[in-house]
C-alpha positions in Angstrom: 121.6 73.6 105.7 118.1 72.2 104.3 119.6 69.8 102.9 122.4 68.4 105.7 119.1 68.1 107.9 117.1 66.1 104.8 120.2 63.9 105.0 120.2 63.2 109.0 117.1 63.3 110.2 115.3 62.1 107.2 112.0 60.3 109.3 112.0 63.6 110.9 111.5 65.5 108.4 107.9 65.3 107.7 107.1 66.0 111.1 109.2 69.3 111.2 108.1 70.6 107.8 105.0 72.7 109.4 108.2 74.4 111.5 110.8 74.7 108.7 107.9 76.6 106.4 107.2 78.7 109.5 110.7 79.5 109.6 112.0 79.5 105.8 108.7 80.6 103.8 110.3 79.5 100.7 110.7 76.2 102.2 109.4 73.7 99.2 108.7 76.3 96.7 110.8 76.8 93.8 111.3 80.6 93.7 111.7 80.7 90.2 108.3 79.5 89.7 106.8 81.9 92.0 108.1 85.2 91.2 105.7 86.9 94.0 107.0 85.0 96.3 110.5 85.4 95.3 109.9 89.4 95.2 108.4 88.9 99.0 111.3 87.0 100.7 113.7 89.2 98.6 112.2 92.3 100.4 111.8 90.8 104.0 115.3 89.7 104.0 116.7 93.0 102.7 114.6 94.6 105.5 116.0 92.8 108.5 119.8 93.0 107.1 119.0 96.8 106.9 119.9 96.7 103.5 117.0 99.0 102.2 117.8 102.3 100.6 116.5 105.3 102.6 
């Protein structure tokens, strides 16, 4: 999706990044560098799909 937008709106882009790191926190950030990171947005997302083990 990232990059179909980098592709069609690419003056945009720029512009919208303070949005699209709001909205993806990973945006930018090569996870596999950043293992906190990675660990965090792992958790949040397995939080709001409800996929934590109770």
């Amino acid at each position: 999706m990232i990059e179909v937008i980098n592709k069609c709106f690419p003056q945009q882009v720029k512009e919208w990044e303070p949005k699209l790191k709001e909205m993806i926190p990973s945006y930018g950030i090569k996870l596999v560098e950043n293992p906190e990171l990675l660990e965090e947005v792992h958790a949040s997302t397995a939080q709001i799909l409800g996929l934590n083990k109770n």
